[in-house]
C-alpha positions in Angstrom: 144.5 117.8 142.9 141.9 115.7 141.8 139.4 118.7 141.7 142.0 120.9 139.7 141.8 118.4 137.3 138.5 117.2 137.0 137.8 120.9 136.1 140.8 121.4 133.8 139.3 118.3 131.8 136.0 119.8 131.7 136.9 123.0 130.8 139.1 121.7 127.8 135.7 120.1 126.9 133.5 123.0 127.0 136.0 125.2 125.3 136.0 122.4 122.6 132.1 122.6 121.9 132.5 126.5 122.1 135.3 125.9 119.0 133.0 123.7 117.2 130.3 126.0 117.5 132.3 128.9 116.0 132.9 126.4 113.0 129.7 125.7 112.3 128.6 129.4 112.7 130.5 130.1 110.1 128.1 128.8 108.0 125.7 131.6 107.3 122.7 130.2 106.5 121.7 130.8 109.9 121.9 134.6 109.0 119.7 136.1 111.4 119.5 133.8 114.6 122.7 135.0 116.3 121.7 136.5 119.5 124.1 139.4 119.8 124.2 141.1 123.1 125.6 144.8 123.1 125.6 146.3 126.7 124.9 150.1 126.6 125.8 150.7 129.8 129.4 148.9 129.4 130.8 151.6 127.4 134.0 152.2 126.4 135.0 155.7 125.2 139.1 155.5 124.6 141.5 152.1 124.8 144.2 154.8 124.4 144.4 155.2 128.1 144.6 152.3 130.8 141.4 150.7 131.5 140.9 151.5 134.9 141.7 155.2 133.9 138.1 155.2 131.7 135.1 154.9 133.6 132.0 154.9 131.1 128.8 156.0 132.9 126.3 153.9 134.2 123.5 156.2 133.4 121.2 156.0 131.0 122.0 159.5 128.4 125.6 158.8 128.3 127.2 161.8 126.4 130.4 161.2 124.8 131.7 164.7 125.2 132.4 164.4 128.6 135.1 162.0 128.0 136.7 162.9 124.9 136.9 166.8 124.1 135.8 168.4 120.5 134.1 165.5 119.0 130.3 165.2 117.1 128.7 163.1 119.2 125.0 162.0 119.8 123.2 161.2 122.9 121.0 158.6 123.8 118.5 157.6 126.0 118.8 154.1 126.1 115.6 153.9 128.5 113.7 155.2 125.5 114.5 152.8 121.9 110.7 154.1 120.9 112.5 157.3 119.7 115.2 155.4 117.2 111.8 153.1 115.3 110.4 157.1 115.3 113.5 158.5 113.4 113.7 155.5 111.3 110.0 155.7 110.6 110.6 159.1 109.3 112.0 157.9 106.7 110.0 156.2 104.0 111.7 152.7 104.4 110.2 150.9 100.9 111.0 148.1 99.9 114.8 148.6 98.2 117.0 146.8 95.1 120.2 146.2 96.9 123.0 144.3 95.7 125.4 142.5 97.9 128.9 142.8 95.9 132.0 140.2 97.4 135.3 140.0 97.1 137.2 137.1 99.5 135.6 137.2 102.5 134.2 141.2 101.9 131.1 141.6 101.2 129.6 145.3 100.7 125.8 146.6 99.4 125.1 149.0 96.1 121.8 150.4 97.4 118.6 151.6 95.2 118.3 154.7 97.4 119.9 158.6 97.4 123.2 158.6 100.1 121.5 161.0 102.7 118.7 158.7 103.3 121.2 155.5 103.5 123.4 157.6 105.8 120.2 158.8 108.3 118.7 155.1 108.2 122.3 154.1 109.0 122.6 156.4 111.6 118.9 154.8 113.6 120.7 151.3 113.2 123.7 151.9 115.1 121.2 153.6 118.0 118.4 150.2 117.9 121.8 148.3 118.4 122.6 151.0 121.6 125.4 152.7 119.8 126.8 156.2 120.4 128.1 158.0 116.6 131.7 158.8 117.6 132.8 160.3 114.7 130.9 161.7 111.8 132.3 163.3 108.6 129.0 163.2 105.7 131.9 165.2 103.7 133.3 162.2 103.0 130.5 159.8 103.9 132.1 158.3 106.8 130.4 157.7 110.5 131.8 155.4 113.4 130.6 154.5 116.3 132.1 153.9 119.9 133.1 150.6 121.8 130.3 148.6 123.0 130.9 145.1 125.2 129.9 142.4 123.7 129.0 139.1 125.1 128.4 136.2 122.6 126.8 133.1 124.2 126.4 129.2 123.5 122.8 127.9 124.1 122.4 125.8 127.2 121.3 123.1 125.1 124.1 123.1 123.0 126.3 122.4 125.6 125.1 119.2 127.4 123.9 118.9 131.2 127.4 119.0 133.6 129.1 122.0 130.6 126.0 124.0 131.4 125.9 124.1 134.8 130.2 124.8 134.7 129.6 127.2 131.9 128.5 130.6 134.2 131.9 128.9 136.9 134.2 129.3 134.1 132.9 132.7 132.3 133.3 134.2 135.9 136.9 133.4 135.6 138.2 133.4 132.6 135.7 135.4 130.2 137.6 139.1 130.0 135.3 141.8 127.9 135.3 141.5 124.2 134.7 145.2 122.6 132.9 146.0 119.1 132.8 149.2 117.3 131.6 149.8 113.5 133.0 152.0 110.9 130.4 152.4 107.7 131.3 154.5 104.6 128.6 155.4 102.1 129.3 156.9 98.7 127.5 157.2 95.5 128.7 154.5 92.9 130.6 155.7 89.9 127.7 156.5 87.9 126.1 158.6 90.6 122.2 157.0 91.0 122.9 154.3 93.4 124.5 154.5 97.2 127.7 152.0 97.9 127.6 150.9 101.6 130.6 149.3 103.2 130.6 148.3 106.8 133.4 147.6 108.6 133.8 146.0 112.1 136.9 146.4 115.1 137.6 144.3 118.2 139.7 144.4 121.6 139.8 142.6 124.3 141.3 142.9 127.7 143.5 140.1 128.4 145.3 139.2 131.1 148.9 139.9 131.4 151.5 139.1 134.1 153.4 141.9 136.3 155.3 140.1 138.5 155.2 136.5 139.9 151.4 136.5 141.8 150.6 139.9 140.4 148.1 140.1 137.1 147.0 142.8 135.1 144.5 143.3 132.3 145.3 145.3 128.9 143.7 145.8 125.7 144.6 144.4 122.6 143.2 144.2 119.3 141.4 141.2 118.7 141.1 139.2 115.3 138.3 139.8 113.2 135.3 138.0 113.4 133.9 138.1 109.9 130.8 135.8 110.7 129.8 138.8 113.3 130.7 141.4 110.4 128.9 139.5 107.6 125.4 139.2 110.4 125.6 142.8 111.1 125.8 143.3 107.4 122.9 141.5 106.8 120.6 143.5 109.5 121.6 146.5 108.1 120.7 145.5 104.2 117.3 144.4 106.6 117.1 147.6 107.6 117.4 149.8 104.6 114.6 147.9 103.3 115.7 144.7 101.8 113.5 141.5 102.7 114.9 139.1 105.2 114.9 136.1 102.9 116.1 138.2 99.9 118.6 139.7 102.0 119.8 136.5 103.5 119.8 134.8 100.1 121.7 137.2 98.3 124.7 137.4 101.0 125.0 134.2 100.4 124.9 133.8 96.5 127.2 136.9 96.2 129.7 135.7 93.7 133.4 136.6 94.4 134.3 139.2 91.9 138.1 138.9 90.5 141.3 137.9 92.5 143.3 141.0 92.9 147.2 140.9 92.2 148.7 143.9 94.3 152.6 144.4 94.6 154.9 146.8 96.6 157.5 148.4 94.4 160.2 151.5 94.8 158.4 154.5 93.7 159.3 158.3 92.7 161.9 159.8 95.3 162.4 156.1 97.0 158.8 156.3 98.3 156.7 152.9 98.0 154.3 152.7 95.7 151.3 149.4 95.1 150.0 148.3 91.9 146.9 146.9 91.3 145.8 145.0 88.7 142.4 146.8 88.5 140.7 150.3 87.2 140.9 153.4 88.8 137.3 153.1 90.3 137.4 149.8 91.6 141.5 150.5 93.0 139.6 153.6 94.6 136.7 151.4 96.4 139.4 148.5 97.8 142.4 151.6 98.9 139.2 153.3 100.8 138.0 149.6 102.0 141.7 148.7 103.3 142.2 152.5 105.1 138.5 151.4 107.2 140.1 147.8 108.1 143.6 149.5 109.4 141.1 152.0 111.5 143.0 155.0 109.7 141.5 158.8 110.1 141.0 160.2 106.6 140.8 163.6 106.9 139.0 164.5 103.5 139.3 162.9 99.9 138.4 163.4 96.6 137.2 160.7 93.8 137.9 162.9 90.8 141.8 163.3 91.6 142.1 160.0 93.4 143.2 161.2 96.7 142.5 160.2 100.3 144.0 162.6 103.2 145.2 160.9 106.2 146.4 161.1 109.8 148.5 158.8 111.1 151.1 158.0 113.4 154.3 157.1 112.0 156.2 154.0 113.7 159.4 156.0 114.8 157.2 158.5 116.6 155.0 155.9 118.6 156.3 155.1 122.2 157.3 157.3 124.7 155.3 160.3 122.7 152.4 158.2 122.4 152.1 156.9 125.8 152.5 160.2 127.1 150.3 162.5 124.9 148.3 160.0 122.7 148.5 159.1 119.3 146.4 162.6 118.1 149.8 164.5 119.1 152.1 162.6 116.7 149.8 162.2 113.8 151.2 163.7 110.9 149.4 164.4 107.2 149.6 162.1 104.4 148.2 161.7 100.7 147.4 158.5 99.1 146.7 159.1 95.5 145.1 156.5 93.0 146.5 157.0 89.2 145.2 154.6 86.2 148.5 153.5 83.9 146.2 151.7 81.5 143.1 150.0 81.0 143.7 147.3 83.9 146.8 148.8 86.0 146.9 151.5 88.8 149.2 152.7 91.2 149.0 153.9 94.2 151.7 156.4 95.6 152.0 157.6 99.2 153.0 161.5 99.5 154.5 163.7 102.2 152.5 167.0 102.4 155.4 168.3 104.6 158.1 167.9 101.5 160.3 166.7 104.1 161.3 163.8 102.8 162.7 162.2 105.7 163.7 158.6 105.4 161.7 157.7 108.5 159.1 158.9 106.4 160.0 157.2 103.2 160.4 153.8 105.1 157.0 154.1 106.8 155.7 154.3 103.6 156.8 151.1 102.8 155.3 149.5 106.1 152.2 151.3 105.4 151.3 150.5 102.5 152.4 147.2 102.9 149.8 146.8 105.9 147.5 147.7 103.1 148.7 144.8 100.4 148.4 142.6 103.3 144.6 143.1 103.4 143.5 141.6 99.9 
């Protein structure tokens, strides 16, 4: 008894220096000194399964094709990170003008540099960091990589003598794997001579769950975001496309918030919903495409000059039994988000069936959706 609480007590103290270090992390001036540890061979290719059904391979080339069918995929050799500073190399990485734009806690780049060398040096970032590219469409501009574990850590010296020698105890225990994978988009900006770079960043862990009195399970579930991760691989990748570290790390931290956005959910044509921003077309364009990468949304194709982003997604009635069964893929149905100006500072932005079936499932998934996207600003 007296053990179990001895170590409850000092438990509850090191998980209290691990919560004040996240609070002062989230100051970042000390851009560049987190020690992020990405484990190549702790792979994993799908969450839509059960955990135990995925087994990522412990090899170094792991090929992504032999786990989920008709994909682009690249393979690594993780044995060899010479070849990623070659490919890099290849391209002539001078020194580069970029701009690190904000808005809350979002912070993208407007790069001095043409989109297909942004999106190759992009490509050899993901690969020094041990990534796999997942999904690629340069159509669109959009790459994404797989799940990688990820294994943040506290100092030893941070956390005192007796909390250091019970931190590797407890981590044994209690510390379930923590899984990161990127989306970036790259687009020219509206005048056409500079590249826009957003980078996004998703999380699941596996908790623990209870089946039955003794029994426990594990599941996956997302994770909230960690925006001081996000913002740090942000800043390595404006590193990487040529920006100096102190510039870099200066200017992420000077960006100036640009204005507050006012977005509302109204009744639309034919009972759909419909969102109105209190911006221009362009910029209502840039935060739509933003909000689809943070709710992990597959856009099929789009198109800046009629304001439309294609989608595939799962509506709400569908998911379940279907789902479970067959995966999310199966169910996926076609959508259109278009982006219309109504005057100088007001757009809309209306959610279409492409089937013209007009269902009110459909109708009334419209109003969840693009209420998951009001939610993000």
């Amino acid at each position: 008894m007296i053990k179990t609480v001895v170590l409850t007590a000092l438990t509850l103290s090191l998980t209290g220096c691990f919560s004040t270090d996240v609070k002062k992390e989230v100051n970042t001036s000390i851009l560049g000194e987190r020690d992020i540890k990405y484990y190549s061979n702790k792979t994993v290719t799908s969450l839509e399964v059960p955990p135990d059904l995925t087994k990522p391979s412990s090899q170094n080339a792991f090929k992504l094709g032999e786990y989920v069918p008709n994909i682009q995929e690249d393979t690594i050799s993780f044995s060899n990170k010479d070849n990623v500073i070659k490919e890099a190399s290849s391209i002539l990485r001078v020194p580069s003008n970029i701009q690190v734009m904000r808005a809350g806690e979002r912070r993208w780049l407007v790069v001095d540099k043409k989109s297909d060398d942004v999106w190759n040096l992009s490509k050899s970032f993901f690969k020094s960091h041990g990534f796999a590219i997942k999904k690629t469409n340069k159509k669109i501009g959009l790459m994404e990589t797989d799940f990688l574990e990820n294994h943040p850590d506290v100092p030893d010296q941070s956390l005192g003598v007796i909390r250091s020698m019970l931190k590797k105890a407890i981590a044994a225990r209690y510390a379930l794997p923590i899984v990161d994978k990127y989306r970036i988009r790259i687009e020219p900006n509206e005048s056409g001579d500079k590249t826009v770079v957003y980078l996004s960043l998703t999380s699941m862990e596996e908790v623990i769950t209870k089946a039955g009195k003794d029994d426990e399970n594990t599941i996956w579930q997302s994770r909230p975001k960690d925006q001081v991760l996000e913002t740090e691989m942000l800043y390595r990748l404006m590193t990487f496309l040529g920006s100096d570290h102190a510039v870099a790390r200066e200017k992420i931290l000077a960006a100036k918030e640009e204005q507050q956005l006012t977005v509302s959910i109204e009744k639309g044509i034919g009972g759909y919903a419909k969102l109105t921003f209190s911006l221009a077309r362009y910029d209502t364009w840039d935060n739509i495409g933003w909000a689809l990468d943070q709710l992990n949304v597959d856009v099929e194709d789009k198109d800046v000059k009629e304001g439309s982003f294609y989608i595939n997604i799962a509506r709400s009635v569908d998911q379940g039994l279907w789902s479970r069964m067959f995966g999310d893929d199966a169910i996926k149905k076609s959508f259109q988000i278009m982006v219309k100006q109504i005057n100088s500072d007001t757009t809309e932005v209306y959610f279409n069936d492409l089937s013209e079936e007009n269902e009110q499932e459909t109708i009334d998934f419209s109003y969840e959706f693009l209420g998951d996207i009001a939610k993000q600003f």
